[in-house]
N, C-alpha and C positions, 0 to 999 in steps of 0.2 A: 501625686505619684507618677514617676515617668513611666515608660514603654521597658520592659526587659530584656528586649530584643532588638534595643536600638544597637545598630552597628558601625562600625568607624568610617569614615569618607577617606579615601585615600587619596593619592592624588592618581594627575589624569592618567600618566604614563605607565602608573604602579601597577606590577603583577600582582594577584591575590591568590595564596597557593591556601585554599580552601581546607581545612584538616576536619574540624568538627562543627556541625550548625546544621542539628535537625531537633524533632523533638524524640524523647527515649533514645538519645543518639548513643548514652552509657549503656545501652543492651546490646547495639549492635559491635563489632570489631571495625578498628578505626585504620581505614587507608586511606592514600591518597595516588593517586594515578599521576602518569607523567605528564608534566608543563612543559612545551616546548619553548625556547630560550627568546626573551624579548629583540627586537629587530636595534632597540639602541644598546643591547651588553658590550662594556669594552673590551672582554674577553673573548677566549674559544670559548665555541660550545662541548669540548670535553670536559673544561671546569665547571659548566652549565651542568653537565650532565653527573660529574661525580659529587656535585651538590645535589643532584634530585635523590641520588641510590642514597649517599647518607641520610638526609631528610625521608625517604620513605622508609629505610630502615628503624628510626629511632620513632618514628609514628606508628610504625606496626608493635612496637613495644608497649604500647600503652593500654592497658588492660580495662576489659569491659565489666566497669565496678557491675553493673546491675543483673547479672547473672549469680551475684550471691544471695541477692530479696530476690530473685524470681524463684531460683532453687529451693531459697527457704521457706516463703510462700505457698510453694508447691508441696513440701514435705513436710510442711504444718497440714493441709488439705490430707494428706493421704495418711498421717496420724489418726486425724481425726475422723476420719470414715473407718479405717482398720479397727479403732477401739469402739468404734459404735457398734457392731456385729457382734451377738452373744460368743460368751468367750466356749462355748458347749456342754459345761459342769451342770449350770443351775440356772440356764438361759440368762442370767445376768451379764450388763453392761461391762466394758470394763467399768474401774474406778476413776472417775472423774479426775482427783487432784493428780492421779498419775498424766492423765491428756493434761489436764490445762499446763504442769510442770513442763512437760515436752515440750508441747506446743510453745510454749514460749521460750525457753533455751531453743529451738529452731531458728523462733522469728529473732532473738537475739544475737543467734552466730549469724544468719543471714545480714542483718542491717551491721554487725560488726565487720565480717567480710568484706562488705562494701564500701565501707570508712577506711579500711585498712587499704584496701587498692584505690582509692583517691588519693590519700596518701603518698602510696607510692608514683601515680601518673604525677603527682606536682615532682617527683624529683626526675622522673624523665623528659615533663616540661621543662627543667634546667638542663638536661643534657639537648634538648633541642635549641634550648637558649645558646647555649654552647656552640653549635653547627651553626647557626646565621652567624653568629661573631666573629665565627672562623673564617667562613666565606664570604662576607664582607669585604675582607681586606682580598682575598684570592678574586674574585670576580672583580673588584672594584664600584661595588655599588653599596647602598643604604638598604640592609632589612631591617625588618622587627616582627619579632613575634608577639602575638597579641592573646589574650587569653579573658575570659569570662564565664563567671559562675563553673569555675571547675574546682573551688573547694567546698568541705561539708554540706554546708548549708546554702540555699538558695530561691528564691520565691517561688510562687507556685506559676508553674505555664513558663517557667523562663526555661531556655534553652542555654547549653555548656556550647560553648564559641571557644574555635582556635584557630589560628589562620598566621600566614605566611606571608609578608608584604615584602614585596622587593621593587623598592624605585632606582632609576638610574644616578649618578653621580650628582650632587649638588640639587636633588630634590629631597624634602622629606617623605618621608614612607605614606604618613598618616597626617592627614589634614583637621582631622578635626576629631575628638571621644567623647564620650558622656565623661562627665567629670568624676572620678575616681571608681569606675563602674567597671576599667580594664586593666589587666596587668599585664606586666611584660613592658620592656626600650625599646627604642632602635637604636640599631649601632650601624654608625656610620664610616663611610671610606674618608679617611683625611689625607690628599695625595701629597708626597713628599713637596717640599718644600723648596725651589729652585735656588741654585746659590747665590745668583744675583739679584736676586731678593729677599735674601735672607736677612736677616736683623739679630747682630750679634746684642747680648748682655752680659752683664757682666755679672759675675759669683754675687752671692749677696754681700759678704762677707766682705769681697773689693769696694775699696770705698774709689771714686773717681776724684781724680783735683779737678776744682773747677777751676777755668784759667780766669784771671782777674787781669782789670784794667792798669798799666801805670799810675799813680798819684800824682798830681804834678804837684810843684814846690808850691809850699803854701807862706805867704810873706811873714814876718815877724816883724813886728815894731820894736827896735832896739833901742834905748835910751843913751845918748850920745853924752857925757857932761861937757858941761861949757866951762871953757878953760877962761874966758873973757871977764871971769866974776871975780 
């Protein structure tokens, strides 16, 4: 069994815009502070910059699943103290299957809650998918976004990882992953094409002639008759 916390090797030059990688990271609200812009960008630093405001904007969208188990958690606990206390009639308890029914439709919306806002961060994980893709081609560099253990299910002790790689032009982002452990591309700058280098083709549909060689004469042996006979 590997590590669940192994993380991806990027290369040397690459920024790593750090969004999530602690542990209970799902309780806390997820930001990211400003990056100031790498010394090889081939752009201005105002498209540096209107790529940070959109990236921390759509990272502060991402909602903190684990506030629906702590809440539920919490208001299962205070059920269950409130119906321990004579109810004042006939100093009797509450009724038991009344607590244990609550108490579990609590811890049920709780752990439901928080499946539902996973959920929902995996479609705000594509709208941040979206923003490197955009900006890619506007800055002129290779990101990707990188994501682990951010749906349902996940080991025990493993931590949820999201991050932000931006390498410069003609490097990749990420060197090296655990093999199928991370999600998320990179998408990269593919810069126009110069015309004198171009390489025209042709439609599929054109077929080309290919030019062929002259044939030269090929002798024939003709049968002459003999008039001498």
């Amino acid at each position: 069994m590997g590590n669940h916390n192994t993380r991806p090797v990027i290369s040397h030059e690459a920024v790593q815009i750090l969004v999530e990688d602690a542990a209970c990271s799902e309780c806390v609200p997820r930001k990211i502070g400003y990056y100031p812009p790498p010394q090889w960008l081939p752009t201005s630093q105002t498209v540096w910059d209107s790529f940070m405001r959109d990236l921390q904007a759509q990272v502060k969208r991402l909602w903190t699943e684990g506030w629906f188990l702590i809440l539920g958690i919490l208001a299962t606990g205070v059920v269950f103290i409130l119906l321990s206390f004579p109810d004042g009639s006939d100093g009797k308890k509450g009724a038991f299957p009344f607590t244990g029914v609550l108490g579990i439709a609590t811890i049920v919306a709780g752990t439901g809650g928080m499946l539902y806002l996973k959920t929902l961060n995996q479609r705000i994980d594509e709208d941040i998918e979206h923003v490197c893709m955009q900006y890619s081609r506007q800055l002129g560099v290779n990101i990707a976004y990188l994501r682990k253990w951010t749906g349902v299910c996940k080991p025990k002790h493993a931590r949820i990882f999201r991050a932000v790689v931006v390498a410069p032009p003609g490097q990749p982002p990420v060197l090296a992953t655990e093999a199928g452990a991370f999600t998320g591309g990179a998408h990269s700058f593919q810069p126009a094409m110069q015309e004198p280098h171009a390489q025209y083709s042709a439609p599929p549909h054109v077929q080309q002639m290919q030019p062929t060689q002259p044939q030269s004469d090929i002798p024939v042996a003709v049968a002459v008759p003999d008039n001498n006979k």
